[in-house]
C-alpha positions as CSV (number, residue, x, y, z in Angstrom):
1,X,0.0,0.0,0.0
2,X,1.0,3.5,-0.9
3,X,-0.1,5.0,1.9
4,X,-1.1,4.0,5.3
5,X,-4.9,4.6,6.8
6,X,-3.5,6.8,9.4
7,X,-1.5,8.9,6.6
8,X,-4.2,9.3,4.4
9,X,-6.1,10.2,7.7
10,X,-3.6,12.9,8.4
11,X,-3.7,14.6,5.3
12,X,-7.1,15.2,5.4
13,X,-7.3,16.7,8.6
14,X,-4.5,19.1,7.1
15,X,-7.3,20.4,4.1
16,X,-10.2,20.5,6.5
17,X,-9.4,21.4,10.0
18,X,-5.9,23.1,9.9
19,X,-6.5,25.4,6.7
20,X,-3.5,23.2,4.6
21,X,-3.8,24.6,1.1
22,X,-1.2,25.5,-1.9
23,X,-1.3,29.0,-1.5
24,X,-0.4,29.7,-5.5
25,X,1.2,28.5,-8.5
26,X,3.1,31.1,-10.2
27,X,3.6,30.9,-14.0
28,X,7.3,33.3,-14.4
29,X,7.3,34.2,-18.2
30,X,10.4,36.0,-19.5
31,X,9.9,38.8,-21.4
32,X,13.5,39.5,-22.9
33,X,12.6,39.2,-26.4
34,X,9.2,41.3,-26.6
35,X,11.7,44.8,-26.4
36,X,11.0,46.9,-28.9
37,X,12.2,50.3,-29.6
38,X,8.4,51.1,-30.5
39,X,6.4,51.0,-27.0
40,X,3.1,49.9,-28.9
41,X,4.6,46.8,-30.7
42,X,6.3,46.4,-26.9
43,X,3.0,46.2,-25.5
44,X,1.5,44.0,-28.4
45,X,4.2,41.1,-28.1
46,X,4.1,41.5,-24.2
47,X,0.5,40.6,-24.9
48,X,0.5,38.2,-26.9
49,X,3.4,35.9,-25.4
50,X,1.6,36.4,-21.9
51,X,-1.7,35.0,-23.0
52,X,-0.1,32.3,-25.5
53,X,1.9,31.2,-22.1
54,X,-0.5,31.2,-19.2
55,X,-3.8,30.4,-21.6
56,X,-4.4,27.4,-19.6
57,X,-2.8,28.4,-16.4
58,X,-6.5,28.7,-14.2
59,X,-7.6,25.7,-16.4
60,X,-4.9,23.8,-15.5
61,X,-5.0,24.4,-11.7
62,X,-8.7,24.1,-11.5
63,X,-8.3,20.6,-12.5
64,X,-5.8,20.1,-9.7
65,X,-7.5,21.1,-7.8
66,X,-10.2,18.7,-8.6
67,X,-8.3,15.7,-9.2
68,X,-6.2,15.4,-6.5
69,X,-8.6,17.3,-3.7
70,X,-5.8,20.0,-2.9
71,X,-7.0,23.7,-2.6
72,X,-4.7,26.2,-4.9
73,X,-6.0,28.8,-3.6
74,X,-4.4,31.6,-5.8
75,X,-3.1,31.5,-10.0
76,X,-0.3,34.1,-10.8
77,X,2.4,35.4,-12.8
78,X,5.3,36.9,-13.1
79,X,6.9,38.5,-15.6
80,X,10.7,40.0,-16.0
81,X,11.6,42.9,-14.6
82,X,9.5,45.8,-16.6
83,X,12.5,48.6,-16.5
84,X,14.9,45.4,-18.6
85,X,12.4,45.6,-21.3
86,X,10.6,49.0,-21.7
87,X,14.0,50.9,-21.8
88,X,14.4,49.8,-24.8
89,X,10.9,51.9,-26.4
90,X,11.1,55.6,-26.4
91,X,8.4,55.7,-24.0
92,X,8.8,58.5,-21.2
93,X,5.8,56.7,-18.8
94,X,5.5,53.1,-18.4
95,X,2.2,53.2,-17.3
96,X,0.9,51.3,-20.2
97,X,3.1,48.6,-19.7
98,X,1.6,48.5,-16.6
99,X,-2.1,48.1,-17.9
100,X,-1.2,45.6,-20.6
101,X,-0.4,43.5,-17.8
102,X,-3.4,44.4,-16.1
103,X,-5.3,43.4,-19.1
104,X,-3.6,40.2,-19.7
105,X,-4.8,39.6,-15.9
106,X,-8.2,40.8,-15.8
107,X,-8.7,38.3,-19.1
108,X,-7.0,35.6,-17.9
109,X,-8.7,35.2,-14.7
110,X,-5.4,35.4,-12.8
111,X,-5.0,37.0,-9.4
112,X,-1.5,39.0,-9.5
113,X,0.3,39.8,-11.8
114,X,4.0,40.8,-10.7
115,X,7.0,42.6,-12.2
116,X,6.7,45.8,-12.8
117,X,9.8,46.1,-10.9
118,X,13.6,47.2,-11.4
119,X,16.5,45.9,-9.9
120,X,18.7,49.0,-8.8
121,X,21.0,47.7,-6.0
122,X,24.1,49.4,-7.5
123,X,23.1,52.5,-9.8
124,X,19.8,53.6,-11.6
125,X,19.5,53.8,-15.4
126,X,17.1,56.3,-17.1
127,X,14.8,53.0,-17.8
128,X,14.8,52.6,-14.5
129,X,14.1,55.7,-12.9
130,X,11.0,55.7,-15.5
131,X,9.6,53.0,-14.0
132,X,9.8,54.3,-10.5
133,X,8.5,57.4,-12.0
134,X,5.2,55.4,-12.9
135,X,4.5,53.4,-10.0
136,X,2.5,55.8,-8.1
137,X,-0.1,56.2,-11.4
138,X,0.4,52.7,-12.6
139,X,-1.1,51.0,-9.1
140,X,-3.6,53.6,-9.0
141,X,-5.1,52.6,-12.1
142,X,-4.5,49.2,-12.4
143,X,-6.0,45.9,-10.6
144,X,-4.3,43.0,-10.5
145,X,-0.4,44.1,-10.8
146,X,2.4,44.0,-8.4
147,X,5.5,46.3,-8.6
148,X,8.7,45.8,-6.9
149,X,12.4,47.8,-6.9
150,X,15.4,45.7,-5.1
151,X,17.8,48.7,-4.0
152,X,20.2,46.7,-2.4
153,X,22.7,43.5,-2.2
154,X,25.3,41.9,0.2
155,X,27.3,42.0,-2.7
156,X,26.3,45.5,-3.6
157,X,26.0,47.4,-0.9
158,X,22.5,49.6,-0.2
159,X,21.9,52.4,-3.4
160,X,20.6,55.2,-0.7
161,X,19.5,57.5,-3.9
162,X,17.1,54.6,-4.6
163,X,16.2,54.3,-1.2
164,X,15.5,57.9,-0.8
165,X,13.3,57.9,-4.1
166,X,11.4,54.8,-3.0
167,X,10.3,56.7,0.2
168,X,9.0,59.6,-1.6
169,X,7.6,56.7,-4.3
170,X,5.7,55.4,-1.5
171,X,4.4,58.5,-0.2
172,X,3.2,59.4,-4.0
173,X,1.6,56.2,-4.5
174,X,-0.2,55.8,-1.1
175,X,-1.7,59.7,-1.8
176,X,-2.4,59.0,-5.7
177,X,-4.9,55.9,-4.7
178,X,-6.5,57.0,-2.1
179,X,-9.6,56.8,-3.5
180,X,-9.0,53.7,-4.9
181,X,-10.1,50.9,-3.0
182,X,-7.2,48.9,-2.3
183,X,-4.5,51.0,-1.4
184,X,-1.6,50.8,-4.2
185,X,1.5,50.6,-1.9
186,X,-0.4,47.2,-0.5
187,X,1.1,46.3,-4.2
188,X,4.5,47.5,-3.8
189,X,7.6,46.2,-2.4
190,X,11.1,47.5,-1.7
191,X,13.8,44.6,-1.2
192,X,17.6,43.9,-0.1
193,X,18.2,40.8,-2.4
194,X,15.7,39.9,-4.1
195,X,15.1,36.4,-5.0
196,X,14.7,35.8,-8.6
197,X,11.9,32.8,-8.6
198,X,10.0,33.6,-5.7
199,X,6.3,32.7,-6.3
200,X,4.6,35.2,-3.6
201,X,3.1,38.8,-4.3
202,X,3.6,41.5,-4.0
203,X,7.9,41.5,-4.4
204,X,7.4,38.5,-7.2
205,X,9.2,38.7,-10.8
206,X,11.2,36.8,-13.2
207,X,14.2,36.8,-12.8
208,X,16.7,37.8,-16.3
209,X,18.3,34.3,-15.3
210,X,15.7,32.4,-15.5
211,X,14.4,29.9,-18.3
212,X,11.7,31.2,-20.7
213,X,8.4,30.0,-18.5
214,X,8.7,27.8,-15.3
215,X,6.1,26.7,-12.6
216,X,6.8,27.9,-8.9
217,X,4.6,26.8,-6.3
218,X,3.8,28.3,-2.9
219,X,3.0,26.4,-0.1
220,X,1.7,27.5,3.1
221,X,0.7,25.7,6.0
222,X,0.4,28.0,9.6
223,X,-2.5,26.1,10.4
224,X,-0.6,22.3,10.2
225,X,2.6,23.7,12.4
226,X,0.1,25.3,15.0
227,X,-1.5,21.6,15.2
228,X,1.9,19.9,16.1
229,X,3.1,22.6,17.8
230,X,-0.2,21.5,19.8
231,X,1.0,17.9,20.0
232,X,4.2,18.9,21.7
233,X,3.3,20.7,24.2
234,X,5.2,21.2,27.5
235,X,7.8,19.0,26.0
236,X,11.8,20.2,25.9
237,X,12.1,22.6,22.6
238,X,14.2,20.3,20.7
239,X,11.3,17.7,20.3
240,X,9.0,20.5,19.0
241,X,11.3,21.4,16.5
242,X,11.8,17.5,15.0
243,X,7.7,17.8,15.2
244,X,7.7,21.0,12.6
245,X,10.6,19.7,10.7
246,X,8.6,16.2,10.2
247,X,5.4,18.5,9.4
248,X,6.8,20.8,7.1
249,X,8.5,18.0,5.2
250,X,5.0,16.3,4.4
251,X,4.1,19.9,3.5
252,X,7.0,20.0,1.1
253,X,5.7,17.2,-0.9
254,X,2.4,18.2,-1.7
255,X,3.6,20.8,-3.0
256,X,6.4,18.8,-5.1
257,X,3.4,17.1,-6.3
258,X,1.3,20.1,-7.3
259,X,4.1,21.6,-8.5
260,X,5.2,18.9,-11.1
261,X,1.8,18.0,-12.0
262,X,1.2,21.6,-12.9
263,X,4.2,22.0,-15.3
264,X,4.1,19.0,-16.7
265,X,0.4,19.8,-17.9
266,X,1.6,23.1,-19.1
267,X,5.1,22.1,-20.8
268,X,6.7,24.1,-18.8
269,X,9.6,24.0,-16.6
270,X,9.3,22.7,-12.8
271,X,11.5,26.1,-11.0
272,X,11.3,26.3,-7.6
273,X,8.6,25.2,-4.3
274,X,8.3,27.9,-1.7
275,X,7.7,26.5,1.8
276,X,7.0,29.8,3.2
277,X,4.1,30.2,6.4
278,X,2.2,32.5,5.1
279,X,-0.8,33.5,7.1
280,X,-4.1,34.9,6.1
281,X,-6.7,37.1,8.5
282,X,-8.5,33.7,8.8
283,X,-8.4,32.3,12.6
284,X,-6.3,29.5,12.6
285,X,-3.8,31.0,10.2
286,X,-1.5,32.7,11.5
287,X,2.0,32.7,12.5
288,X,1.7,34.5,15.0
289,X,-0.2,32.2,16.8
290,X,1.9,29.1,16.5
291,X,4.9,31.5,18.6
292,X,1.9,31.9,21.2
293,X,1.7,27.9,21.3
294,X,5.3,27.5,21.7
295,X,5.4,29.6,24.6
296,X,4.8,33.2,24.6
297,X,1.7,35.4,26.1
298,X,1.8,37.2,22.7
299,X,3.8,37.9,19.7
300,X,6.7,40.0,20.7
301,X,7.1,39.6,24.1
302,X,10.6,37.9,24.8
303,X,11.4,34.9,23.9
304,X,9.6,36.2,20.1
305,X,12.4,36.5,18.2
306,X,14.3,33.1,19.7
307,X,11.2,31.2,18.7
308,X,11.0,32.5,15.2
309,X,14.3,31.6,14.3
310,X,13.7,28.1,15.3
311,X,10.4,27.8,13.7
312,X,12.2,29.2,10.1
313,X,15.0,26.8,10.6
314,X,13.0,23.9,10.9
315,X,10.7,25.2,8.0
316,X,13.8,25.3,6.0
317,X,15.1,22.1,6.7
318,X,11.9,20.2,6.6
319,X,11.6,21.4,3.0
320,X,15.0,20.8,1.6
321,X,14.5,17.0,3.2
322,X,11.4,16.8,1.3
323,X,12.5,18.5,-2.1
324,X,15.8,19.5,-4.3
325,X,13.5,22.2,-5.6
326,X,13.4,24.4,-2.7
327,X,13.9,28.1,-2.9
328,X,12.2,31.2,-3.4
329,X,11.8,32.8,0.2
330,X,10.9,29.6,2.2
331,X,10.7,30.3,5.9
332,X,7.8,32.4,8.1
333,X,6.4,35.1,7.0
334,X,4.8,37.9,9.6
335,X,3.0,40.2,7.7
336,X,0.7,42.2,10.3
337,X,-2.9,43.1,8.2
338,X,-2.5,39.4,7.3
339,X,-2.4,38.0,10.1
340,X,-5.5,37.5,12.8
341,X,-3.0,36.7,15.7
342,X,-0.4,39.7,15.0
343,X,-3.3,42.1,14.6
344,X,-4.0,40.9,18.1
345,X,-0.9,41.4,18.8
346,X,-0.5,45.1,18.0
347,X,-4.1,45.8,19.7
348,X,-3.1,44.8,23.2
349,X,0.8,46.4,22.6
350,X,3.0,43.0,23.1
351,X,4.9,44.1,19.8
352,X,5.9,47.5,17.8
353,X,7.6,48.3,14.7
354,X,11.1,48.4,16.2
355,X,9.8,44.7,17.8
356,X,9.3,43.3,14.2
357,X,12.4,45.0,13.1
358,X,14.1,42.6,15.3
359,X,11.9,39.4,13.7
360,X,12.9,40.5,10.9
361,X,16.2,39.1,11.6
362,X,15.6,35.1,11.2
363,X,11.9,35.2,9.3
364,X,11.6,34.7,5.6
365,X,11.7,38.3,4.6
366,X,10.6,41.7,6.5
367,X,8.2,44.7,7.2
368,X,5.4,43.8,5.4
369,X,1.6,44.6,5.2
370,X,2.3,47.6,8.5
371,X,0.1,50.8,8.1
372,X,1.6,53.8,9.4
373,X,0.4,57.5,10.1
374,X,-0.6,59.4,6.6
375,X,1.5,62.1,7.5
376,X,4.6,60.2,8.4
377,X,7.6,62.2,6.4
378,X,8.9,60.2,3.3
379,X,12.3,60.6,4.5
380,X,11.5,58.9,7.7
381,X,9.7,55.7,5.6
382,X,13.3,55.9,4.1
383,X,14.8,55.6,7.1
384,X,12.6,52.9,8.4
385,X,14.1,51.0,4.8
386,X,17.7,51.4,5.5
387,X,17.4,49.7,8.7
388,X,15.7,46.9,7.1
389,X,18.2,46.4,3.9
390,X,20.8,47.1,6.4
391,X,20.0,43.7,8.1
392,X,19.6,42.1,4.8
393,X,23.0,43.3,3.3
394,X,24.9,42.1,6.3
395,X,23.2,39.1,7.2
396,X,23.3,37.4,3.6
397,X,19.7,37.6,3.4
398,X,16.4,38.5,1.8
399,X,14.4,41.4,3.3
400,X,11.9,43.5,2.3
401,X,9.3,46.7,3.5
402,X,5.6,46.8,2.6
403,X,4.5,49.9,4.7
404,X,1.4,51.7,3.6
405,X,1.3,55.0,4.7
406,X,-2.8,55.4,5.7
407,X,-3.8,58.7,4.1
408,X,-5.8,60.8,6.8
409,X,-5.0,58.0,10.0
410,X,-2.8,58.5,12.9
411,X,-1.4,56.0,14.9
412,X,-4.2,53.8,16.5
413,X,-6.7,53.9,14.2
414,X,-8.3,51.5,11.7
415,X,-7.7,50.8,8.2
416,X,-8.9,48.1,5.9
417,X,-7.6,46.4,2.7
418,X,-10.2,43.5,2.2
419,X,-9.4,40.1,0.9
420,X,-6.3,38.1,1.7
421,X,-4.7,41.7,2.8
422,X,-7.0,41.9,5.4
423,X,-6.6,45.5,7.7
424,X,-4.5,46.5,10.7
425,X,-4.2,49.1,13.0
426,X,-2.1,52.0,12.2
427,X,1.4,51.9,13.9
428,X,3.5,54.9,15.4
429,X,7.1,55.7,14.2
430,X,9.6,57.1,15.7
431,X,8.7,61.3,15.8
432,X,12.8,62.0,15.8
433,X,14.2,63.2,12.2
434,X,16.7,61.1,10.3
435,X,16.2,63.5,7.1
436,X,20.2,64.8,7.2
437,X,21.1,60.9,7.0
438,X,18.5,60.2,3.8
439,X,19.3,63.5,2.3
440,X,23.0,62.6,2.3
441,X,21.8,60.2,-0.9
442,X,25.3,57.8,-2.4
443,X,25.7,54.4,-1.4
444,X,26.4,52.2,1.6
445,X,29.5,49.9,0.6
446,X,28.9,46.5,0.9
447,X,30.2,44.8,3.5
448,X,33.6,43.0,4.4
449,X,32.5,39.6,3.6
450,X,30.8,40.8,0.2
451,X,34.6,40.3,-1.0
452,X,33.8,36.3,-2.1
453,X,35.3,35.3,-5.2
């Protein structure tokens, strides 16, 4: 037999009591060879290779989804980098890139769409600075796509000039969709190395090193680790972390599974499978949670950041038992508006944003999904940045800011963003000025051990 009563059993109870889904499959298309010095044609082959790509890519996971009872619960693509194919048009805005995406999106029945990005770790080109140009308009009047900028590398070093225009970006793109009703920075992430095959919105693109098309799969699974963190309690910490390690590998190959399946219907490359805990508003969904099972009163207290660590280890190592594919982000995710327990968490004042600075240091990525006053100065959301890459840059690793400034709201108050996004409430910054620092613009040298050849 294939599979034992009491496996079968298991998995089950994974779909229907502990919220165990595949939280997307992500078609990455390269775009390379639609440039055209004429933005229109541009536009016309960016159409038309999308669309002859990803024709079947709802189909495709519907059926899945059918056949093998596994919930997918979101389709998506990414696309490369926008700025490493419009700088090759004359055009001056990129906004229409931006909406031939959309449209590919809204026609395709898709979710995200991601990539309208541009990778400026080490200098800006005029292409570039186009693109960053347009952000603010293009997520105003567009659905369904993601942008993201990566500003900085441990090989690199941190491009403060892009970090400085990204705060003001923000700022710009928060006030221009204001009346829109999901607020456009919710679509817009800033990075310190950037992974080129990661399957999540909002910071996903294609990667220029990629293969034409490939399949990467998300996985996500807070409710399944809160379970066994369940089945361990009061036992020594070491024995809870085998129990997530064990879970997360049978996690892992679901989404192996899913992941083949999906590319091999497709033609398609297999890329990557991201094991990443990514929570949803949902009760019994959160990551936050599970550090409350493990010990804690409430997410941030002491003890927050110790815990993390070990639950993103054994993540990691639970998956790369499980699969060769691995990669992506892969890890624990704390987003605040998407998660029911961290929301908690902020209402009764056991964490702060300099408290999830400090997560930030061992989970899969950063600041993500944390409103902040309206009125909070650009230069200070550029400061709050720096910190973050800083910690990337040094520490070899991915990490990224999602902040939404909340036109109108001050610290306290409530703001909503529907959906998987979910709604938070608005967190305080630091009131003391880092605008000399910001102002000073240049770059932050990468550090000593950068120098690997």
């Amino acid at each position: 037999m294939l599979f034992s009563p009491n496996e079968i059993q298991e998995t089950v109870n994974m779909f229907l009591r502990h919220k165990l889904d595949v939280r997307c499959i992500t078609m990455g298309i390269s775009l390379l060879d639609c440039a055209d010095s004429d933005s229109k044609k541009a536009n016309q082959r960016i159409y038309d290779k999308i669309m002859k790509k990803a024709g079947n890519l709802v189909k495709v996971g519907q059926d899945i989804e059918k056949e093998l009872g596994v919930p997918i619960i979101n389709k998506r693509i990414s696309v490369t980098p926008i700025a490493l194919v419009a700088g090759a048009s004359e055009a001056k805005s990129y906004v229409e890139y931006c909406k031939t995406l959309d449209k590919c999106a809204h026609e395709l029945g898709i979710n995200f769409i991601g990539g309208f990005s541009a990778l400026v770790q080490k200098g800006i080109t005029p292409a570039d600075r186009i693109l960053i140009d347009s952000i603010p308009e293009a997520l105003a009047t567009t659905d369904f796509v993601c942008s993201s900028v990566n500003v900085g590398s441990t090989k690199s070093g941190i491009n403060m000039d892009a970090v400085k225009l990204m705060g003001e970006t923000i700022k710009k793109t928060s006030e221009a969709s204001a009346h829109c009703a999901v607020n456009g920075c919710s679509k817009l992430v800033v990075f310190c190395n950037a992974p080129e095959d990661n399957p999540f919105m909002a910071g996903a693109f294609h990667g220029p090193g990629e293969a034409d098309s490939v399949i990467n799969v998300g996985v996500s699974g807070p409710g399944v680790i809160l379970a066994a963190a369940r089945e361990y309690k009061g036992r020594p910490i070491n024995e809870l972390a085998e129990g997530i390690k064990k879970m997360a590998f049978k996690i892992t190959r679901l989404g192996q599974l899913v992941g083949t399946e999906a590319a091999n219907r497709l033609g398609v490359n297999f890329g990557i499978l991201d094991l990443s805990l990514a929570p949803t508003p949902a009760v019994g969904d959160s990551v936050a949670r599970i550090l409350e099972e493990i010990g804690l009163e409430g997410a941030g207290c002491p003890g927050t950041t110790a815990a993390l660590a070990m639950l993103t280890d054994m993540v990691k190592k639970g998956g790369v038992m499980a699969s060769t594919s691995v990669g992506g982000l892969s890890g624990a995710f704390i987003p605040v508006s998407e998660d029911e327990g961290m929301i908690n968490a902020v209402k009764q004042g056991s964490i702060c944003l300099e408290k999830l600075e400090a997560m930030t240091t061992v989970c899969s990525v950063g600041l993500d999904m944390i409103a902040i006053p309206g009125d909070t100065p650009a230069t200070t959301i550029s400061g709050i940045m720096a910190d973050e890459f800083a910690i990337g840059m040094v520490n070899n690793k991915t990490t990224a800011v999602r902040l939404i400034p909340a036109p109108g709201k001050k610290a306290g108050e409530w703001i909503e963003f529907g959906g998987l996004l979910g709604g938070c409430p608005v967190m305080p910054v630091s009131k003391f000025s880092c605008a000399d620092f910001i102002n000073r613009g240049g770059r932050i040298p990468a550090p000593i051990h950068s120098f690997r050849n």
